[in-house]
N, CA, C and O of each residue as an XYZ file, in Angstrom:
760
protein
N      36.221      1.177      7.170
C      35.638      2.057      6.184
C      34.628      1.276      5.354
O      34.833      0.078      5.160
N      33.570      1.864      4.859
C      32.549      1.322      4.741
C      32.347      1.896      3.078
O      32.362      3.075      2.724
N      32.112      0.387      1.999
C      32.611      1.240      0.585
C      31.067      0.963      0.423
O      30.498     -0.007      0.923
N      30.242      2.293     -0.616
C      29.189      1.996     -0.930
C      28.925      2.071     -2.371
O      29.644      2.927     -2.887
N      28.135      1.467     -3.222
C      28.042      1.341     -4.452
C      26.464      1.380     -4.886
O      25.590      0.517     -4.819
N      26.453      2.962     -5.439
C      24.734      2.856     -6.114
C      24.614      2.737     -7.189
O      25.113      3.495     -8.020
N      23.737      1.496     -7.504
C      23.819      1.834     -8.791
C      21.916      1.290     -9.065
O      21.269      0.460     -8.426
N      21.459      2.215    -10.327
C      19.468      2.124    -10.522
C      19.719      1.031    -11.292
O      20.587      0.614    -12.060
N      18.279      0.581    -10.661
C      17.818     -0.548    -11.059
C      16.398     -0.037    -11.680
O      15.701      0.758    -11.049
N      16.087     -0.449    -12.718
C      15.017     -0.452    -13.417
C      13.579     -1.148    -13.004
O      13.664     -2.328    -12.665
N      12.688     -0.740    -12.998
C      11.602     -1.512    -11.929
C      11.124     -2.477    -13.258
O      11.315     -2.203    -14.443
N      10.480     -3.626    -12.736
C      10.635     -5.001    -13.736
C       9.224     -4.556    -14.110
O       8.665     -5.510    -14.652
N       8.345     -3.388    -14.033
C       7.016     -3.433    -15.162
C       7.112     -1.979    -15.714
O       7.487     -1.002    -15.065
N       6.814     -1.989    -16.689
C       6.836     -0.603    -17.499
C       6.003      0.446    -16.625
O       6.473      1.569    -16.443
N       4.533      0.013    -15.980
C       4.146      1.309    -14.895
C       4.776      2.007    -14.220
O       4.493      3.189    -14.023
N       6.053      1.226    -13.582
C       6.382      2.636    -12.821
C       7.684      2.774    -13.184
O       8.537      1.964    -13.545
N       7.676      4.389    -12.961
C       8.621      5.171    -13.689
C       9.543      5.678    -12.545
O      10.191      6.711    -12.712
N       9.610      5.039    -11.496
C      10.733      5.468    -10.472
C      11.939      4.094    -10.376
O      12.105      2.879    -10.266
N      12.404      5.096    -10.483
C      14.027      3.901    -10.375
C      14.437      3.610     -8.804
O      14.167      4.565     -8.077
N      14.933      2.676     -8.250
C      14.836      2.224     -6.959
C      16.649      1.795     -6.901
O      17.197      1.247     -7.858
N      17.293      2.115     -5.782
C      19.382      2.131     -6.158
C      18.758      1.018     -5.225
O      17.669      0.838     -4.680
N      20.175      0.246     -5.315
C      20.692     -0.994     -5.001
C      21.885     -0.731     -4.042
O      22.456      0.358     -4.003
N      22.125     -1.483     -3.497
C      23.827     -1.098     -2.584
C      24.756     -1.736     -2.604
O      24.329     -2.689     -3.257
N      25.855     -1.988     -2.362
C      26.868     -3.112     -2.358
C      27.660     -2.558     -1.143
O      28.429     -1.600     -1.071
N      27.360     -3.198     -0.475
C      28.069     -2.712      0.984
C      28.754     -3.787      1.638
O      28.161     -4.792      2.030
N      30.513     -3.526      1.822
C      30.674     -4.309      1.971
C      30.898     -5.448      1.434
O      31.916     -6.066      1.744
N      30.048     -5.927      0.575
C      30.662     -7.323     -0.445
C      28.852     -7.932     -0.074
O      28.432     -9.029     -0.442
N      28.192     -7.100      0.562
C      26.672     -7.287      0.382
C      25.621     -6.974     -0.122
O      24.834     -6.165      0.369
N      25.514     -7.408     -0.877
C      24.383     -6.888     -2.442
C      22.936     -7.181     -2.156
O      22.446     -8.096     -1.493
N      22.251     -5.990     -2.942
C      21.072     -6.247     -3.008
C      20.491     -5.847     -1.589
O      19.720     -6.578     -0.968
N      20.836     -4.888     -1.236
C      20.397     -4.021      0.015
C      19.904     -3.019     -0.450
O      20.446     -2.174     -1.163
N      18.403     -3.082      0.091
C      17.827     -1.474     -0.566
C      18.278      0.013      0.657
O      18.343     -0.023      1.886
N      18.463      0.911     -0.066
C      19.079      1.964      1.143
C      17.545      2.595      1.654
O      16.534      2.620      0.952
N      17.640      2.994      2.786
C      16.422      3.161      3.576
C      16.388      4.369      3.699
O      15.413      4.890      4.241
N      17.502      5.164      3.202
C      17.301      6.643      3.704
C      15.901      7.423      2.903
O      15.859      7.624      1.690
N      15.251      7.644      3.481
C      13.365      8.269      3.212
C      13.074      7.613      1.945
O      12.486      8.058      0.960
N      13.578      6.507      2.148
C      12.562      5.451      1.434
C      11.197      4.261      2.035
O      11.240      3.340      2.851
N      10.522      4.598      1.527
C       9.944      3.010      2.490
C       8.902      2.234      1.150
O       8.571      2.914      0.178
N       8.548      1.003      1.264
C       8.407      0.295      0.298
C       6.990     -0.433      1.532
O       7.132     -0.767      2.708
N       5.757     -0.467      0.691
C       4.796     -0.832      1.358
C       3.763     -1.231      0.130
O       3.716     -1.027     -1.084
N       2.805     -2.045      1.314
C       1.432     -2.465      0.555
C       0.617     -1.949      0.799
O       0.707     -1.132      1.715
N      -0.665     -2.144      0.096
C      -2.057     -1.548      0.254
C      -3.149     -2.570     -0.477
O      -3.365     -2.821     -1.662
N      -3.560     -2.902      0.389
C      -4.530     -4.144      0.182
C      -6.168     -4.146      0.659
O      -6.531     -4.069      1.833
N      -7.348     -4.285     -0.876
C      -8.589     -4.499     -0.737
C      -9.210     -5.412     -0.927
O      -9.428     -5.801     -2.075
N      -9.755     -6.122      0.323
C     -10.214     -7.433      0.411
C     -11.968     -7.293      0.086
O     -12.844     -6.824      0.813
N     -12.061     -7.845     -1.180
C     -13.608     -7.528     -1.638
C     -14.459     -8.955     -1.156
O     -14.011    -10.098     -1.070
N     -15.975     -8.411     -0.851
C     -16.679     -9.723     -0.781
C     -17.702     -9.625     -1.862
O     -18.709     -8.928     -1.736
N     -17.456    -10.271     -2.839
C     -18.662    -10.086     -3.920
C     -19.921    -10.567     -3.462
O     -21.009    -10.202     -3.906
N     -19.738    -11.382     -2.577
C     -21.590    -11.901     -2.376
C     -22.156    -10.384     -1.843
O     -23.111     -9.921     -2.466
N     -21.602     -9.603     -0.719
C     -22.205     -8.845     -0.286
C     -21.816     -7.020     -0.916
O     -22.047     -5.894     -0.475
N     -21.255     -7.479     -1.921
C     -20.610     -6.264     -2.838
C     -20.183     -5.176     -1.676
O     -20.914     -4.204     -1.487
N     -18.946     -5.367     -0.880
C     -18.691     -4.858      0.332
C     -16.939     -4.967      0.137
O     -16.483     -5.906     -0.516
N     -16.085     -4.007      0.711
C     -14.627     -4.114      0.844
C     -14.225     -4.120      2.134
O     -14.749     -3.269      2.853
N     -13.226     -5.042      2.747
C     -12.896     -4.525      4.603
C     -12.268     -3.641      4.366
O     -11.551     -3.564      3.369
N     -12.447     -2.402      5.595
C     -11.595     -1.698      5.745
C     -11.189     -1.534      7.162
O     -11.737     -2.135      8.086
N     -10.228     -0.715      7.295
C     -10.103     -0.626      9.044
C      -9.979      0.632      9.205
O      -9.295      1.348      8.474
N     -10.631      1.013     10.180
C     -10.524      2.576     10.930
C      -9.594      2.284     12.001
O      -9.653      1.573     13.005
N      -8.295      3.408     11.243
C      -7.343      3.367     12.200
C      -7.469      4.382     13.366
O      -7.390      5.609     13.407
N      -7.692      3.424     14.300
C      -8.225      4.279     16.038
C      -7.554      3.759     17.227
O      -7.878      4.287     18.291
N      -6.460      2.590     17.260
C      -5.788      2.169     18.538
C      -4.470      2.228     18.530
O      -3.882      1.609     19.417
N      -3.765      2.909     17.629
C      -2.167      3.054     17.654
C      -1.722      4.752     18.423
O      -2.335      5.796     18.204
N      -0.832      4.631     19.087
C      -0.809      5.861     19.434
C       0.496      6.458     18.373
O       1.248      5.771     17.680
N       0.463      8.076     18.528
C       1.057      8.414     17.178
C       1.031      8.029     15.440
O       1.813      8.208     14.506
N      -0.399      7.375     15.614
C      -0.700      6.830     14.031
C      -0.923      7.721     12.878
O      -2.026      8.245     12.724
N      -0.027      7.913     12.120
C       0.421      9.192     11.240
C      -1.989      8.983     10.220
O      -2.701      9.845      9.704
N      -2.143      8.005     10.379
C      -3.136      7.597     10.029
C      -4.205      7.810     10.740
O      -5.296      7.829     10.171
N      -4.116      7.990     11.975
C      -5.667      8.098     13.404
C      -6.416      8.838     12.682
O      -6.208      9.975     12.258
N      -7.513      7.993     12.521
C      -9.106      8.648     12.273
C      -9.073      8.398     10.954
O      -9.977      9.096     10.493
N      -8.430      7.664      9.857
C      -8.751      7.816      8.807
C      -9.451      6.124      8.574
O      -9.160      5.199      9.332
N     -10.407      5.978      7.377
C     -10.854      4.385      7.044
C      -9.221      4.391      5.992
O      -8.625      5.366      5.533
N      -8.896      2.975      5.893
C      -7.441      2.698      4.956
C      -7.914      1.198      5.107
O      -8.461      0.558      6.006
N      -7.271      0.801      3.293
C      -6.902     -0.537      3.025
C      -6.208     -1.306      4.073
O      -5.753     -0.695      5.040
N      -6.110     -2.277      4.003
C      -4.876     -3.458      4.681
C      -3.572     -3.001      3.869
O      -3.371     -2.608      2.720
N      -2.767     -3.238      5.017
C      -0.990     -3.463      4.531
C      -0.564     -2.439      5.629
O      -1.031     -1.808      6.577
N       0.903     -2.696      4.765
C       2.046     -2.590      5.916
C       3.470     -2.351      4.683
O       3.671     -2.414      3.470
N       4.219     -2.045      5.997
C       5.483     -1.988      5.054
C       6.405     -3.445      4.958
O       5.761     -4.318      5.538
N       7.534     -3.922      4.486
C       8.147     -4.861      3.572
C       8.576     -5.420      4.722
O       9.208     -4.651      5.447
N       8.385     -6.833      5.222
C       9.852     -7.193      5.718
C      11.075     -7.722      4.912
O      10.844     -8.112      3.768
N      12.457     -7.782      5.421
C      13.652     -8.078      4.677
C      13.431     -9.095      3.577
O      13.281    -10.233      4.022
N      13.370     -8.986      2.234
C      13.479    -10.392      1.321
C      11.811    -11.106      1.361
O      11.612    -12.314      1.229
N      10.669    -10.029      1.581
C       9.775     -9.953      0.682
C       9.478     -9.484     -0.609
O       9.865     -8.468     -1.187
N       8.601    -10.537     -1.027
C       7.984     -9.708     -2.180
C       6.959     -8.814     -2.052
O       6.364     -8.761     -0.976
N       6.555     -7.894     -3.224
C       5.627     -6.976     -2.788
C       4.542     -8.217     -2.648
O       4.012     -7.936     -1.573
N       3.796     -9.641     -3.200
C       2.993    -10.276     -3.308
C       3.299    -11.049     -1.578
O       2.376    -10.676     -0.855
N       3.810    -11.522     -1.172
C       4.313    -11.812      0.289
C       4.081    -10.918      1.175
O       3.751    -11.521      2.195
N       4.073    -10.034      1.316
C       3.911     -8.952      1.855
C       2.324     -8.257      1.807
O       1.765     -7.791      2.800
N       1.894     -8.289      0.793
C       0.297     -8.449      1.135
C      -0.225     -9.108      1.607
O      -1.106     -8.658      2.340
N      -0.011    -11.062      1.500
C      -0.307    -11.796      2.036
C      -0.806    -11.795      3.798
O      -1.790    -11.985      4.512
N       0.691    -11.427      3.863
C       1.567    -11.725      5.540
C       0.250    -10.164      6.092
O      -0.535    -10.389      7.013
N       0.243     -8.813      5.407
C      -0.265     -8.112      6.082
C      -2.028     -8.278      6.550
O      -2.677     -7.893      7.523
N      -2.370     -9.087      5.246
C      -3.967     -9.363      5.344
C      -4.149    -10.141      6.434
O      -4.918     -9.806      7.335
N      -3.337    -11.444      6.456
C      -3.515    -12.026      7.432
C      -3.301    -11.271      9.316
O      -4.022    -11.569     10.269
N      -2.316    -10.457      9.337
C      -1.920     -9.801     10.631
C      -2.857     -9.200     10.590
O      -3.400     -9.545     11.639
N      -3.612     -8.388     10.047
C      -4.431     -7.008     10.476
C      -6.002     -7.994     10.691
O      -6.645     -8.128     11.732
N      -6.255     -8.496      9.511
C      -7.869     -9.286      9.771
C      -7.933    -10.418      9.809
O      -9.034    -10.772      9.386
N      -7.006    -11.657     10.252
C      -6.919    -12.918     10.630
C      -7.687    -13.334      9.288
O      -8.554    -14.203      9.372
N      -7.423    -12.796      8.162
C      -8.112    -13.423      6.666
C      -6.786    -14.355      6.353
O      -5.683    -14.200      6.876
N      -7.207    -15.529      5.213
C      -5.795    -16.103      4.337
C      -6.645    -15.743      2.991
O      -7.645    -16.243      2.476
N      -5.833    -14.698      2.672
C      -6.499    -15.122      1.068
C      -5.966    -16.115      0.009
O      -4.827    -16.580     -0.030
N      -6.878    -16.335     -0.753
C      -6.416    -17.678     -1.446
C      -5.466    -16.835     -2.646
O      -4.339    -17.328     -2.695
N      -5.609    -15.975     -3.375
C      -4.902    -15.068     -4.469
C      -5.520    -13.695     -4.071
O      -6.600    -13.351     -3.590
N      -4.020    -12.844     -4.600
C      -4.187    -11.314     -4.899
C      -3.854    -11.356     -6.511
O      -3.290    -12.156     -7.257
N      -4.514    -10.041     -6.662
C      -4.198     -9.412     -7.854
C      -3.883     -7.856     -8.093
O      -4.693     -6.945     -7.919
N      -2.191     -7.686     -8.641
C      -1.668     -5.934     -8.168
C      -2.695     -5.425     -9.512
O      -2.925     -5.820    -10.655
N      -3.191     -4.182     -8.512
C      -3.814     -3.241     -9.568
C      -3.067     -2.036    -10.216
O      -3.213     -1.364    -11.236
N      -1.979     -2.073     -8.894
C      -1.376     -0.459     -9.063
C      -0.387     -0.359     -8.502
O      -0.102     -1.312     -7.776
N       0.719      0.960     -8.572
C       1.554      1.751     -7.873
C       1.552      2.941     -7.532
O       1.218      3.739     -8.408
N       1.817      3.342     -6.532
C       1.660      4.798     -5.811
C       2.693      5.265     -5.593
O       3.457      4.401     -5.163
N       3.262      6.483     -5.687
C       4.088      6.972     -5.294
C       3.803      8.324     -4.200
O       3.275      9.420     -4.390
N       4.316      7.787     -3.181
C       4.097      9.044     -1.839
C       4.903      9.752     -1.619
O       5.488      9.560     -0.553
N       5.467     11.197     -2.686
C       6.949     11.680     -2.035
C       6.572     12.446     -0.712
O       5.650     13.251     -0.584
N       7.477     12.032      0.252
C       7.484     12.779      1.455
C       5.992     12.775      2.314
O       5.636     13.795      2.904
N       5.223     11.626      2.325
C       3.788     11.814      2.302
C       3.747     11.981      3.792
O       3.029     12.919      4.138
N       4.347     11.296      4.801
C       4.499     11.805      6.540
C       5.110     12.917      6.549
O       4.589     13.693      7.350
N       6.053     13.371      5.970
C       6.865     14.800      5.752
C       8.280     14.382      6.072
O       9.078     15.308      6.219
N       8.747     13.103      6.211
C       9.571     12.298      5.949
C      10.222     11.464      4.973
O      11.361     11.680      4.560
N       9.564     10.609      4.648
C       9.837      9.464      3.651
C       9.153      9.462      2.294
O       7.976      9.822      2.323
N       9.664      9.122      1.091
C       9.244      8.994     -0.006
C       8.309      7.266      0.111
O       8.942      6.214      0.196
N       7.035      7.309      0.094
C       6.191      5.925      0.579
C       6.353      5.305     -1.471
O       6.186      6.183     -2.318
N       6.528      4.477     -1.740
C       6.185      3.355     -2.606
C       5.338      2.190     -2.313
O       5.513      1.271     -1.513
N       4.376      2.433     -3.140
C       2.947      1.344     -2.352
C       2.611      0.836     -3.366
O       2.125      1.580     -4.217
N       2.740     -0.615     -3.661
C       2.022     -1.393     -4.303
C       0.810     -1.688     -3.709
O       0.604     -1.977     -2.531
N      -0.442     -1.533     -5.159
C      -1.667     -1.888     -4.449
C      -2.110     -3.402     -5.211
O      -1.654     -3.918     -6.231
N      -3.412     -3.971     -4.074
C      -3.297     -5.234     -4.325
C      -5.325     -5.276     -3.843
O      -5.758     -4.493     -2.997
N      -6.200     -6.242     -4.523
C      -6.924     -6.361     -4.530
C      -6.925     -7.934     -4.062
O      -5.896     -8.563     -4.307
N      -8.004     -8.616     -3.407
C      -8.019     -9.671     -3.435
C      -9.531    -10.409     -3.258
O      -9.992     -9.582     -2.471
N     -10.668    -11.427     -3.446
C     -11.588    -11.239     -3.454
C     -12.396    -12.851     -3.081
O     -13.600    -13.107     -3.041
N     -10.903    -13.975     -2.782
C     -11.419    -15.277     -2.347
C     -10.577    -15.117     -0.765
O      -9.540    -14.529     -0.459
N     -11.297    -15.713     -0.180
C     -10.288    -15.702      1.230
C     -11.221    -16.639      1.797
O     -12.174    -17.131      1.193
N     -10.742    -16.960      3.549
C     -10.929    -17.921      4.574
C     -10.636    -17.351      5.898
O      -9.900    -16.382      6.083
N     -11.114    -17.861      6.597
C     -10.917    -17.071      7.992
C     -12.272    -16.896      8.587
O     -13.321    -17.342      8.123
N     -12.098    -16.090      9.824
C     -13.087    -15.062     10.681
C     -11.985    -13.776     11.186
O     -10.893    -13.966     11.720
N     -12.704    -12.214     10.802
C     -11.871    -11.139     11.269
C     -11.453    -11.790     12.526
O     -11.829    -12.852     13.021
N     -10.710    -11.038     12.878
C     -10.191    -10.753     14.351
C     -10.085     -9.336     15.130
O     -10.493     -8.344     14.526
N      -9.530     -9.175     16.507
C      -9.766     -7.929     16.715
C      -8.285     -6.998     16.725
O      -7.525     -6.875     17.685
N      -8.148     -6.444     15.472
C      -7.069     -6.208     14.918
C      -5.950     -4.999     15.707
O      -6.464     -3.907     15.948
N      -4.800     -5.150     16.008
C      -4.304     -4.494     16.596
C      -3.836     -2.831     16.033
O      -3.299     -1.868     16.580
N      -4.373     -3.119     14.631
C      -4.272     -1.700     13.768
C      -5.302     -0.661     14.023
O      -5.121      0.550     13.900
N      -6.571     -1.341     14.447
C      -7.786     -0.489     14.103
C      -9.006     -1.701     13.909
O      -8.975     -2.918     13.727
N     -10.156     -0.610     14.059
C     -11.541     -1.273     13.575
C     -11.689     -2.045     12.610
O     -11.563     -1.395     11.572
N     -11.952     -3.419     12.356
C     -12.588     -3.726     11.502
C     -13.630     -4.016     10.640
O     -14.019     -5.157     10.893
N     -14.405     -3.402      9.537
C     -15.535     -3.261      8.739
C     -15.333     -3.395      7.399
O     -14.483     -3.052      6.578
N     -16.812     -4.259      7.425
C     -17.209     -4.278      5.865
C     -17.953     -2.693      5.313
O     -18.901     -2.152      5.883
N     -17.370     -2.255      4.297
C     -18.288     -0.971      3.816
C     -18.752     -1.015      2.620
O     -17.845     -1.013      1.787
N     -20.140     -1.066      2.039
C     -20.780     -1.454      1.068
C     -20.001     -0.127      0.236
O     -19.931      1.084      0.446
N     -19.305     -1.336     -1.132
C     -18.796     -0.472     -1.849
C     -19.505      0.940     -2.669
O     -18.665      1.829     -2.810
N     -20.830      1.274     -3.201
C     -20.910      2.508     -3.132
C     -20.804      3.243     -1.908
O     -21.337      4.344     -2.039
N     -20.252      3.031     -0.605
C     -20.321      3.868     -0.013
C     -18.957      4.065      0.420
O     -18.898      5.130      1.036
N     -17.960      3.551      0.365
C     -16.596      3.822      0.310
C     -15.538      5.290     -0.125
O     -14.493      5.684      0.392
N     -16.328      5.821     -1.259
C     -15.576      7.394     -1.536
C     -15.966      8.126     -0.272
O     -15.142      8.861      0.273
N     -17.636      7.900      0.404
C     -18.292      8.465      1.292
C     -17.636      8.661      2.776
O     -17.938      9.691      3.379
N     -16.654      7.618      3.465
C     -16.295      7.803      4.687
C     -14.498      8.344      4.525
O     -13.747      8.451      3.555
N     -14.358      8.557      5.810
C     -13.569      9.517      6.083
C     -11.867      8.871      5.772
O     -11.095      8.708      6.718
N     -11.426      8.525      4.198
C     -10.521      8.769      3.340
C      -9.570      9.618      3.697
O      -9.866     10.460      4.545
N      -8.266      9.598      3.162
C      -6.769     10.272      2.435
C      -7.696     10.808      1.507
O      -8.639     10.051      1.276
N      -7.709     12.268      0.699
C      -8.345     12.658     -0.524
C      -8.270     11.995     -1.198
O      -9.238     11.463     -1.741
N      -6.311     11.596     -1.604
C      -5.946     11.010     -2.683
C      -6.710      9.535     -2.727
O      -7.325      9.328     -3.773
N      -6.747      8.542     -1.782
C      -7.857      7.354     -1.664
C      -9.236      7.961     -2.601
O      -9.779      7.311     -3.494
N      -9.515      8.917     -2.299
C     -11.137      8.928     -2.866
C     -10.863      8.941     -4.930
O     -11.545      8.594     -5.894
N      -9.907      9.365     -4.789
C      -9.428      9.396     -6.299
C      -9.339      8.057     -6.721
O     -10.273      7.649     -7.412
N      -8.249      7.141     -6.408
C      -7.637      6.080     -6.907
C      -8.642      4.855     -6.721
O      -8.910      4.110     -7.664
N      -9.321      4.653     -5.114
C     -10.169      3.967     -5.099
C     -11.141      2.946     -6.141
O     -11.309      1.727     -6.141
N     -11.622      3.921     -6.915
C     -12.463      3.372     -7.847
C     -11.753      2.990     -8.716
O     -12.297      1.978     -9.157
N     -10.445      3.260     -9.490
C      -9.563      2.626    -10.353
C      -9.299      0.690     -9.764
O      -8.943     -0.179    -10.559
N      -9.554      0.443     -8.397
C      -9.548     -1.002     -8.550
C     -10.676     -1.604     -9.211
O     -10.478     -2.750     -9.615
N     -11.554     -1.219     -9.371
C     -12.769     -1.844     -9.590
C     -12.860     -1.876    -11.260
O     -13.668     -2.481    -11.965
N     -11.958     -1.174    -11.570
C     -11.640     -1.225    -13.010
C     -10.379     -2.504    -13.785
O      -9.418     -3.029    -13.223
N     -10.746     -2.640    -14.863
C      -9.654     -3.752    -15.769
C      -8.415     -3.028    -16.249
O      -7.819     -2.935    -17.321
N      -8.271     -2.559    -15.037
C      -6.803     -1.450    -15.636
C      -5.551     -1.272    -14.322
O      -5.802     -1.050    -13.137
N      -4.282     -1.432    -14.897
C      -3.431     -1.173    -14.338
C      -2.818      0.103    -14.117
O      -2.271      0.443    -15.166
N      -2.636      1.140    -13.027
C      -2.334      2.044    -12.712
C      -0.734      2.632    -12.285
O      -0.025      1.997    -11.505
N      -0.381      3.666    -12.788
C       0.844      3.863    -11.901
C       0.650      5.221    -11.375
O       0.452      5.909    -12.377
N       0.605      5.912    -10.416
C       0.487      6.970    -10.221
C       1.192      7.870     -9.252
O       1.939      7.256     -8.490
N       1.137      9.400     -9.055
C       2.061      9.925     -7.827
C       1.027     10.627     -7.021
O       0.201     11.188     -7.741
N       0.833     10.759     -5.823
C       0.055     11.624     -5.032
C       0.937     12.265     -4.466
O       1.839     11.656     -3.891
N       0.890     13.940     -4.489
C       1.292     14.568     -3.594
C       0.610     15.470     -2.518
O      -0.259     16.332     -2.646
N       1.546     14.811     -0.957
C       0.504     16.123     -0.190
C       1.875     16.955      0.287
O       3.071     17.012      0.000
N       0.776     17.648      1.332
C       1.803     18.595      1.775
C       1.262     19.037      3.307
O       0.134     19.402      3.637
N       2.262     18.901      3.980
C       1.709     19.613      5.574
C       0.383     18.119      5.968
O      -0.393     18.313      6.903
N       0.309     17.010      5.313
C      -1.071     16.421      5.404
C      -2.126     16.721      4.483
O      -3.006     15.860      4.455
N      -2.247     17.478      3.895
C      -3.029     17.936      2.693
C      -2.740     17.432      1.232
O      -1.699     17.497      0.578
N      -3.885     16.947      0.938
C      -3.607     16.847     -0.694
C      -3.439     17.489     -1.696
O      -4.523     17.925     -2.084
N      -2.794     17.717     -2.196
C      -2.193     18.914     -3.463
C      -2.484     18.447     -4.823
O      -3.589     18.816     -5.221
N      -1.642     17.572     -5.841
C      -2.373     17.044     -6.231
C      -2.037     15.762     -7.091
O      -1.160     15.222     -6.418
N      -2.242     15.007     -8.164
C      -1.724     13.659     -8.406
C      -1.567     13.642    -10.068
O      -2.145     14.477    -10.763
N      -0.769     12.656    -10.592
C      -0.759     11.975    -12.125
C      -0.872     10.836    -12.132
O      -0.627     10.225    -11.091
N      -1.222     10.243    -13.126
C      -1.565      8.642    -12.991
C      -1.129      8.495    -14.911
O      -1.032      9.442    -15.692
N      -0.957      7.134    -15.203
C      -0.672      6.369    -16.125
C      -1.493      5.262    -15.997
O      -1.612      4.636    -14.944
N      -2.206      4.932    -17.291
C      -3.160      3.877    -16.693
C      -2.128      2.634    -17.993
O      -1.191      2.970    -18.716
N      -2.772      1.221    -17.867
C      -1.940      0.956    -18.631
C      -3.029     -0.597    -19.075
O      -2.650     -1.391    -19.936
């Protein structure tokens, strides 16, 4: 028999306002429960010389809840990452970049955004790095001159939040869609 114990944990920055349970299973703590939860990054790698952000057009995964859309870098958590580890690890997998530092701009909240899972996305900016792209197993990789970024083919909610990185402000916000459609969002700036 399998004893389970929830109990909320308070998220360690005043932005976000969702509480995240803990488990004790077993006599094993500190297990996040997975049921339509998922915990992910979202990462914009800026090049100031050429005032440009990578992005990738997701076009080579089959069943990619994403096909055809331009999207940040990231991925979801592995076991006993941090959300800052976890940007890292994804920048590097998707565009063979190392960045030297990130900086979180934000939080997202996706209830049910596949029509599944409640998505939690820390977002993350970053703007020194090393490397040469590679040919990424997610999708296309491109530089898109940042005024032209609201312009290509976005999540709605992206065309919203987008420009909040480029700002000196910390964000917490919720997007809701529905069926795939955007409905609509709140934000807390901070």
């Amino acid at each position: 028999m399998k004893f389970l114990l929830c109990q909320k944990i308070k998220f360690p920055f005043k932005s976000a306002n969702t509480y995240f349970r803990q488990s004790l299973i077993l006599g094993q703590a500190n297990k996040i429960i997975k049921d339509n939860m998922k915990l992910a990054t979202l990462c914009y790698v800026f090049d100031k010389k050429n005032n440009s952000t990578l992005m990738i057009y997701r076009n080579k995964k089959q069943n990619d809840f994403h096909k055809g859309k331009w999207n940040g870098l990231g991925g979801k958590f592995e076991p006993g990452e941090s959300p800052e580890e976890c940007a890292v690890r994804e920048i590097e997998e998707e565009s063979g970049l190392k960045v030297k530092s990130i900086k979180m701009r934000g939080f997202i909240t996706f209830p049910l955004f596949d029509g599944k899972d409640d998505w939690y996305v820390f977002l993350f900016t970053a703007d020194e790095f090393e490397g040469e792209l590679i040919d990424s197993p997610e999708g296309s990789l491109e530089w898109i001159p940042n005024h032209r970024l609201t312009e290509i083919n976005l999540w709605d909610g992206d065309k919203i939040f987008i420009p909040w990185l480029f700002e000196d402000t910390f964000f917490s916000a919720k997007f809701n869609y529905e069926n795939g459609m955007f409905v609509d969002y709140s934000v807390a700036f901070y």
